[in-house]
C-alpha positions as CSV (number, residue, x, y, z in Angstrom):
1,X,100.5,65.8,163.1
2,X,102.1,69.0,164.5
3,X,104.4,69.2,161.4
4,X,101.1,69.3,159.3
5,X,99.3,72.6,158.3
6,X,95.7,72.9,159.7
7,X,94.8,71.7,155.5
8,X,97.0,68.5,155.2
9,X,95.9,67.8,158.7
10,X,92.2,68.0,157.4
11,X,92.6,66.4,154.3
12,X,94.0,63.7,156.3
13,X,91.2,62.9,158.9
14,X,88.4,62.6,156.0
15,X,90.6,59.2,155.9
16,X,90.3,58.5,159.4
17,X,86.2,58.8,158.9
18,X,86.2,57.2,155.3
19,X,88.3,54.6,156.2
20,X,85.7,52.8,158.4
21,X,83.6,52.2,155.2
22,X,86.3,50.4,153.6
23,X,86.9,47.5,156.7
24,X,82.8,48.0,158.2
25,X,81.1,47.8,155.2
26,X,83.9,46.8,151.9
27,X,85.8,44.1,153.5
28,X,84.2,42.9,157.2
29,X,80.9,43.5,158.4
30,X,78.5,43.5,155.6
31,X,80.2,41.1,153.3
32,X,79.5,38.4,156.1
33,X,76.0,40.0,156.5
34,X,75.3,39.5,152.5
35,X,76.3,36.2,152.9
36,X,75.0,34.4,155.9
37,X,71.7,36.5,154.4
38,X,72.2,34.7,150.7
39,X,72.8,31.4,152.5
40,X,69.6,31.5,154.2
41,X,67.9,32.5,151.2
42,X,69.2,29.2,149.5
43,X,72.1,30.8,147.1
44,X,75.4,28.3,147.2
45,X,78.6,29.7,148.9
46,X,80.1,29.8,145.2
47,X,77.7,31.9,143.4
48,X,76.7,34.3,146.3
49,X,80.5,35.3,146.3
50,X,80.2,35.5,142.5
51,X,77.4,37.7,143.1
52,X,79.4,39.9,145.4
53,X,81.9,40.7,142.6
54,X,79.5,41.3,139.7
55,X,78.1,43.9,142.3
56,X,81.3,45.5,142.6
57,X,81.8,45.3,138.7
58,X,78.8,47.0,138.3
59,X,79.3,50.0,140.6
60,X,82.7,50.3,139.4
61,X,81.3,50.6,136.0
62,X,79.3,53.2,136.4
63,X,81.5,55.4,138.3
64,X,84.2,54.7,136.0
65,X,82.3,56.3,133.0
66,X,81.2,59.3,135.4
67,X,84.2,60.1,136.7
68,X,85.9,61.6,133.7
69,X,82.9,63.8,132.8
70,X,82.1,65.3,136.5
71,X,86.0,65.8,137.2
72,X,86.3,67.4,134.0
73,X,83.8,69.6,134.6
74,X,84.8,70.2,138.9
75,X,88.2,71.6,137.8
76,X,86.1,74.9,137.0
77,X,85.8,77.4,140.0
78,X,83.8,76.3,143.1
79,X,82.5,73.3,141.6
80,X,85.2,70.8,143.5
81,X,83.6,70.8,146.4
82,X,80.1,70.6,145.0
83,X,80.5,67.5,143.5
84,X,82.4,66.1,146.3
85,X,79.4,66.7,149.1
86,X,77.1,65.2,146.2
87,X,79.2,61.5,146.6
88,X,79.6,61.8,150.5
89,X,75.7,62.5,151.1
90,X,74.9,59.4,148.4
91,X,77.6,57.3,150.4
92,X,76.9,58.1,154.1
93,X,72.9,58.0,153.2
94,X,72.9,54.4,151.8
95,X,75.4,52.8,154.1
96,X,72.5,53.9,156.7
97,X,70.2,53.4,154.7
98,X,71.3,49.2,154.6
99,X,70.6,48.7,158.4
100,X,66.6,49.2,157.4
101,X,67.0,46.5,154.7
102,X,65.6,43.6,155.9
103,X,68.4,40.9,156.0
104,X,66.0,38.2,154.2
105,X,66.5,40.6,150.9
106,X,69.8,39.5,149.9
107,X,69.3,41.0,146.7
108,X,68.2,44.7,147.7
109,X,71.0,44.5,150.2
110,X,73.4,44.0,147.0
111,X,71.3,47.5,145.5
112,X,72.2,49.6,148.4
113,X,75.4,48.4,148.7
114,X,75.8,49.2,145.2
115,X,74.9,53.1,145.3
116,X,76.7,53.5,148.9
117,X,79.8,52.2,146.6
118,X,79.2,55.2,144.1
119,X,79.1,57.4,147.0
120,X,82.4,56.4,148.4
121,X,84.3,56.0,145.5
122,X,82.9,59.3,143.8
123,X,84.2,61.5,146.8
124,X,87.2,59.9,146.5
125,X,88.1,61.2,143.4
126,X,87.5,64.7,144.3
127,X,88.8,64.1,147.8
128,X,92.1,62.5,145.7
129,X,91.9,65.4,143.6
130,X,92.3,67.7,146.5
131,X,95.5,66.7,147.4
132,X,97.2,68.7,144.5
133,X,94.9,72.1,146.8
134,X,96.6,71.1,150.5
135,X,100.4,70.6,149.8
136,X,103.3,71.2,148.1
137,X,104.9,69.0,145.8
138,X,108.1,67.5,147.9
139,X,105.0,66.7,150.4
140,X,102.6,64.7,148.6
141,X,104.2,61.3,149.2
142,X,104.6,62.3,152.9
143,X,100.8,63.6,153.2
144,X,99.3,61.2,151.1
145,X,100.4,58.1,153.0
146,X,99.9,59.7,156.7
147,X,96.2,59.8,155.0
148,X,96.4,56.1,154.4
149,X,98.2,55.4,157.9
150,X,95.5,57.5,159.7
151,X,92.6,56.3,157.5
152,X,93.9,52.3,158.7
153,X,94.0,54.0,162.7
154,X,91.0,55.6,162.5
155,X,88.8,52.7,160.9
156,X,90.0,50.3,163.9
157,X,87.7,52.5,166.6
158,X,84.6,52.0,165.1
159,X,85.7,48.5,163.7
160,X,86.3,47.6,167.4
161,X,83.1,49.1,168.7
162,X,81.5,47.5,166.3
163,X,83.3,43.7,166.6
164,X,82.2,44.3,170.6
165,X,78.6,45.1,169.9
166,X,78.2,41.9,167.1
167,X,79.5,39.9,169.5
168,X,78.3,40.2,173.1
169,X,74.9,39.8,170.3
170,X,75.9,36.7,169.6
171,X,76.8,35.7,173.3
172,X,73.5,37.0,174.5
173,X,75.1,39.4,176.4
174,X,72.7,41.9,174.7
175,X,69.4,41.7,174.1
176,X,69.8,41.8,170.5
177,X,69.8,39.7,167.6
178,X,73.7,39.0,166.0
179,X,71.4,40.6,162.7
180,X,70.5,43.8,164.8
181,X,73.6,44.2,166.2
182,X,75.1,44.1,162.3
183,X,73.2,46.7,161.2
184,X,74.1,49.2,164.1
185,X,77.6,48.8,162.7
186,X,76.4,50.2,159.4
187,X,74.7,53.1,161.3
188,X,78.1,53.8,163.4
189,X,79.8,53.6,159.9
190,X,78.0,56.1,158.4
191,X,77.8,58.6,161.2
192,X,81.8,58.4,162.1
193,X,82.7,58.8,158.2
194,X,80.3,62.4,158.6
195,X,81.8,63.7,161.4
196,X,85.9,63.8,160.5
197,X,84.2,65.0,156.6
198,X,83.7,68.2,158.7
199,X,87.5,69.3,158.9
200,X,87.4,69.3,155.0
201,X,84.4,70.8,154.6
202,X,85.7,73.8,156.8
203,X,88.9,73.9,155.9
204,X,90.2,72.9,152.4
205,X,89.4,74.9,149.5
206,X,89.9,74.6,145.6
207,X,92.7,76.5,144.6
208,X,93.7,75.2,141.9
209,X,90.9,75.7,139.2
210,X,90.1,77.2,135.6
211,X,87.7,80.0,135.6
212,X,84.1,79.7,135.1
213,X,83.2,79.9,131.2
214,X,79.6,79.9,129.1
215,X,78.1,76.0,128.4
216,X,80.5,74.7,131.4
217,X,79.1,71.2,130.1
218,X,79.8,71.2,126.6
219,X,83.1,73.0,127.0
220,X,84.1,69.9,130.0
221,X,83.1,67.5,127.3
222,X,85.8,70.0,124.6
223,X,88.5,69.6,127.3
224,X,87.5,66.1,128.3
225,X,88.6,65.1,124.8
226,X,91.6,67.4,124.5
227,X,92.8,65.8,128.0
228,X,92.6,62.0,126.1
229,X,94.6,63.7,123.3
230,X,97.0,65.3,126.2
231,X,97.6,61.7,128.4
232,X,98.7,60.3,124.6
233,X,101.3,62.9,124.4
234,X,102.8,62.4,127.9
235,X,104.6,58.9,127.5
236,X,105.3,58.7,131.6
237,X,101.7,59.7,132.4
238,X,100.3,57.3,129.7
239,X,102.3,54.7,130.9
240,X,101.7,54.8,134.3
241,X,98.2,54.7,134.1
242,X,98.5,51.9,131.9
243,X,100.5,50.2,134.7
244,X,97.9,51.2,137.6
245,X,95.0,49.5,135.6
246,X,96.4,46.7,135.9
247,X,98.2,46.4,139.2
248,X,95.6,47.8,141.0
249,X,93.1,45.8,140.0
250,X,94.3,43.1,141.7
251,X,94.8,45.3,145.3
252,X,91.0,46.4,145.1
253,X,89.7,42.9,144.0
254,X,91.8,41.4,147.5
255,X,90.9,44.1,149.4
256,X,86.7,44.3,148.6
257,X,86.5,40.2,148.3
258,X,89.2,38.8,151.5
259,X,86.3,38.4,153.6
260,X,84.0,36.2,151.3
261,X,87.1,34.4,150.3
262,X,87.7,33.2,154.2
263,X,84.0,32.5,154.4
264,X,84.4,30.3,151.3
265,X,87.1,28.7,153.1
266,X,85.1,27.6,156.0
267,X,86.9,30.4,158.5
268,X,84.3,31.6,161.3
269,X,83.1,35.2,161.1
270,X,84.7,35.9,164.6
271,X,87.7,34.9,163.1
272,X,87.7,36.8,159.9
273,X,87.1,39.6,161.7
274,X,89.9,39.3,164.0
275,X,92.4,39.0,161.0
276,X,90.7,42.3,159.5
277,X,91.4,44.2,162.7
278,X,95.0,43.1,163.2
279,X,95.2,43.9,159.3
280,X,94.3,47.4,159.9
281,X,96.4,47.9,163.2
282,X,99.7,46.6,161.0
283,X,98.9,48.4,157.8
284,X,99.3,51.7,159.7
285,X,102.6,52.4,160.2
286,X,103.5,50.2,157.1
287,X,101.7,52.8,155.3
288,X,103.4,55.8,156.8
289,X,106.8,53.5,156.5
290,X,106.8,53.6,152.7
291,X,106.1,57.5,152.9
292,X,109.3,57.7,154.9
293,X,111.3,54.9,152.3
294,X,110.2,56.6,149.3
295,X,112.1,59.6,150.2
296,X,115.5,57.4,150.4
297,X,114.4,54.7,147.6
298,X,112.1,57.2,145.4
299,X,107.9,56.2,144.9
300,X,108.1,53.8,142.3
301,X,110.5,51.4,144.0
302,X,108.5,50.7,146.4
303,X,105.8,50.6,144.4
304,X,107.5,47.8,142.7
305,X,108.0,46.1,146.6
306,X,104.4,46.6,147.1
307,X,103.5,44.6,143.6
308,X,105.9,41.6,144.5
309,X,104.4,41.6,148.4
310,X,101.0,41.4,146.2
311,X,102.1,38.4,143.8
312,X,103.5,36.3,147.0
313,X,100.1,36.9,148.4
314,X,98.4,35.7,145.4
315,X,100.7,32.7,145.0
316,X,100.1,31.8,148.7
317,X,96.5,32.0,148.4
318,X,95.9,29.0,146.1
319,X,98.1,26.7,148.9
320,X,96.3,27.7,151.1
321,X,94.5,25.2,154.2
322,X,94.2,26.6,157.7
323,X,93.2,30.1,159.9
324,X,97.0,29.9,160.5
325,X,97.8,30.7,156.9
326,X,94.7,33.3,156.3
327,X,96.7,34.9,159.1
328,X,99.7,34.8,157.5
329,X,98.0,35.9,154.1
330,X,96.7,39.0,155.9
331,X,99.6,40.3,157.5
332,X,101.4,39.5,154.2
333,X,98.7,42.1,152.5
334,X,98.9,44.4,155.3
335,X,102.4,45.4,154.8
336,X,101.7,46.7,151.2
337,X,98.0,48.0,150.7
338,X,98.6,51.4,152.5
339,X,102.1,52.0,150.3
340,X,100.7,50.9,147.1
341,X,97.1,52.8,147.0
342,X,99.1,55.8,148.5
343,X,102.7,55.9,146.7
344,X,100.2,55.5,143.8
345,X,98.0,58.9,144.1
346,X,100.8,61.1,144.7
347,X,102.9,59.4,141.8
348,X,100.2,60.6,139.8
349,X,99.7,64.0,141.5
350,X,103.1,65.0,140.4
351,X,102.2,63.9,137.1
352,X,99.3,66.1,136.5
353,X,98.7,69.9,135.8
354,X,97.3,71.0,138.9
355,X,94.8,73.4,137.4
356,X,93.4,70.2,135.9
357,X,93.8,68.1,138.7
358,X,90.4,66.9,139.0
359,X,89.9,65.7,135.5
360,X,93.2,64.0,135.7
361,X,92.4,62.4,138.7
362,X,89.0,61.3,136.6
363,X,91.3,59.6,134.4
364,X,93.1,57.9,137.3
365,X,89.5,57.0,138.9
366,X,88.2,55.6,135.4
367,X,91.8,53.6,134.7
368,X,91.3,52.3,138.5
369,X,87.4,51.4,138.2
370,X,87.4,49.9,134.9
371,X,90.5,47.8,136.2
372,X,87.5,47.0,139.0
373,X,85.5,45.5,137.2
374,X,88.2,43.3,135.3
375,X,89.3,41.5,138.8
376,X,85.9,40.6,140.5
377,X,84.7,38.9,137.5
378,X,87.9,37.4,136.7
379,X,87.8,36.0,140.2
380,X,83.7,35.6,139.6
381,X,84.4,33.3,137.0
382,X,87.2,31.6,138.0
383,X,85.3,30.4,141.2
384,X,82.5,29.0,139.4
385,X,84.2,27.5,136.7
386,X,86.7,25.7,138.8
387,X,84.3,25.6,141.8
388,X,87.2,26.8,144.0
389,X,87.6,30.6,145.2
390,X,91.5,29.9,145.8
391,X,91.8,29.4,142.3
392,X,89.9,32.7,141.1
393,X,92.2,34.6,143.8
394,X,95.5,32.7,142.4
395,X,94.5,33.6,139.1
396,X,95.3,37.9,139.8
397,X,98.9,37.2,140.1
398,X,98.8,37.8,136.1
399,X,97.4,41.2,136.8
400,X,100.6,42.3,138.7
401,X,103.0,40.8,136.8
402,X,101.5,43.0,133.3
403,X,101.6,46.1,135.9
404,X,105.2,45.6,137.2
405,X,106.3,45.1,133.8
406,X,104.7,48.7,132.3
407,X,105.4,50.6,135.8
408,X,109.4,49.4,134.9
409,X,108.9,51.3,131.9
410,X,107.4,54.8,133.4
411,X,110.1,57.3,133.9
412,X,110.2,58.7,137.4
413,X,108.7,63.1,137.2
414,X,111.2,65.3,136.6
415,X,110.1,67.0,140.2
C-alpha cells in the first residue's frame, strides 16, 4: 500500500470494513440464521429460500429508484458525503440491530435485513462515486480492484472470529447457545465495518462537484432528466450499462443466495462456511490479479473472462451432487467476482463526467439494482416451480450470455 496516496489508501480500507457485511451477513452467517429460524417456524426449504430472494428484490427495488434522485442531487457541493454517512448509519445500525431480533421471528429478521441492505448498498454508490475524488484516471483499475482484493482480506478476520465463536457454541465449549453466538457475529459485523469507515470519513473529500444553486431538489430532478437524455447520446456508456444489467445480475444473485443454495442441497453449515472462507482467502489476489492483467489485456477482456468463468459456474451448478463439487463451484466463483464487480466500476468511471460522477454512478446503482431484483426472483421462481434450487441457479447462465453479447459491442474509452 506504500505506492498508494493516504486517499486511495482510505478509500480502500472502507472495503476492508464493508466487506465483512457482504460474507457475515449477505452470503454466510445470517442466511443460515434466516433459515434454520424459518425451518423451525414450519416454512419448507423451498419457499424460505424463495423468501430470501423476494427480500433482496425488494431492497433492491427501492434503492434502485433512490439512487438516481439522491446521486443526482450529492454531485452538488458538500452533499457527497452527507448522503454517504446517511446509508452507513442505516446499514451499521440494523445489522446490530438483527442480533436483538428474536430468532423465532423469521419474518422481522427478513425486515431488518431488508433496511441494513439499503444501508450497505446506498453508501456504496456514493462510496463508488468517490473513486472518480481519490485517483487519477490511468489508476482506477489499479485502485479499484486493491479495494476489492483488500475488501476479500479484510472480511476473512472477522469471518474467522466469528466461524470460532459459532462454533466452540455449538461444541459447548462456550456457554452459549449456537443462536447467541450468531448474533454476536452480527454485532462484530457492524462494529468492524464503523471503524475502517473512519479513514474516509477523515480523509477523502468531494472534489469533484457542481456548485450549490436555488431549489437544489427540483433542479437534481432538471439534471436527473437531462442525464437520461445524456446516457442516450453516449452509445459506449449506454451500452455498457445495458450490458452490466444483465451480467451482473447473475454475479449478485450467486453471490447473496450461495449459501441458501448449499443448505438446499443438504451441505452442513460448518461446511458452507468453510467454502465461504476459502472463497474469500482465493478471491483476493484474483482480484488484484485482474487489476494487474487489465493493464496488458485492457478492462473489458477480462471482463469478458470473468463472464465465461460465471456461465461455467452456472452450468456446473445444475450437475451438481456432492461438498466436493460445491467446493469446486466456489473456487470456480472465486477467481472472477473480485475482477468483475471491480473491472466493472472503474470501466464506468472512465466513462462518466467526473463533476457528475455521483449521478452517473446512480445510474450504474439503478441499472445494477433493478438487474437485482430480476435474478432472485428468476431463481425464486425457478425453485418452486421446478422444486429444485439447482435449476433456478442453472437458469442465470441466460443472463450472461445477453451481457457478453452487448459488452462485445461497447467500445473501449478513448482514455
Amino acid at each position: 500500500m506504500k505506492r498508494f496516496s493516504k486517499e486511495e489508501t482510505s478509500w480502500v480500507f472502507y472495503d476492508w470494513g464493508s466487506s465483512a457485511y457482504s460474507i457475515i451477513i449477505s452470503t454466510a452467517v445470517f442466511p443460515i440464521f434466516y433459515k434454520n429460524a424459518a425451518t423451525n417456524a414450519g416454512v419448507s426449504s423451498a419457499n424460505s429460500t424463495a423468501y430470501l430472494g423476494y427480500t433482496i428484490a425488494i431492497a433492491t427495488f427501492i434503492l434502485a429508484l433512490l439512487g438516481p434522485i439522491l446521486g443526482t442531487i450529492a454531485d452538488y457541493q458538500g452533499y457527497k458525503k452527507r448522503f454517504f454517512s446517511f446509508f452507513f448509519v442505516l446499514g451499521t445500525g440494523f445489522t446490530g440491530i438483527l442480533a436483538f431480533i428474536p430468532a423465532e421471528h423469521w419474518f422481522l429478521l427478513l425486515a431488518c435485513y431488508t433496511l441494513a441492505t439499503i444501508g450497505f448498498s446506498g453508501a456504496n454508490i456514493f462510496y463508488d462515486a468517490f473513486l472518480v475524488d481519490v485517483t487519477l484516471e490511468s489508476r482506477m483499475n489499479r485502485v479499484s480492484t486493491r479495494g476489492f482484493g483488500l475488501g476479500y482480506i479484510g472480511s476473512t478476520i472477522p469471518f474467522i472470529l466469528s466461524i470460532a465463536i459459532i462454533f466452540l457454541a455449538q461444541n459447548e465449549f462456550l456457554p452459549i447457545s449456537a443462536i447467541l453466538a450468531s448474533k454476536i457475529a452480527f454485532v462484530i459485523t457492524a462494529v468492524w465495518w464503523g471503524i475502517f469507515a473512519i479513514p474516509l470519513f477523515k480523509y477523502v473529500h468531494q472534489r469533484y462537484y457542481i456548485q450549490r444553486e436555488p431549489n437544489p431538489v427540483f433542479n437534481s430532478f432538471k439534471r436527473l432528466l437531462s442525464t437520461l437524455s445524456e446516457i442516450r447520446k453516449h452509445r459506449a456508456l449506454f451500452l455498457f450499462l445495458l450490458a452490466y444489467f444483465f451480467y451482473i445480475d447473475g454475479v449478485g444473485t450467486i453471490i447473496t443466495m450461495s449459501t441458501a443454495y448449499g443448505t438446499d442441497l443438504g451441505i452442513s453449515s460448518t461446511n458452507l462456511l468453510i467454502v465461504l472462507l476459502v472463497t474469500q482467502v482465493v478471491a483476493a489476489p484474483f482480484a488484484i490479479l485482474y487489476g494487474k492483467l487489465s493493464e496488458t489485456f485492457t478492462g473489458k477482456k477480462m471482463l469478458y473472462v470473468g463472464i465465461i468463468v460465471y456461465m461455467i459456474v452456472c452450468i456446473y451448478a445444475y450437475f451438481l451432487e456432492s461438498t466436493l463439487d460445491f467446493w469446486i463451484l466456489a473456487m470456480l466463483v472465486a477467481t472472477s467476482q473480485g475482477g468483475i464487480q471491480a473491472l466493472s466500476r472503474s470501466y464506468f468511471a472512465k466513462l462518466i463526467p467526473k463533476e457528475k460522477a455521483n449521478e452517473f454512478f446512480g445510474f450504474y446503482n439503478i441499472f445494477g439494482k433493478f438487474a437485482s431484483i430480476m435474478g432472485p426472483l428468476l431463481v425464486g421462481m425457478t425453485a418452486q416451480i421446478t422444486g429444485n434450487s439447482s435449476s433456478g441457479v442453472f437458469s442465470l447462465v441466460i443472463l450472461f450470455i445477453i451481457g457478453l453479447f452487448i459488452l462485445m459491442k461497447v467500445p473501449e474509452p478513448k482514455g
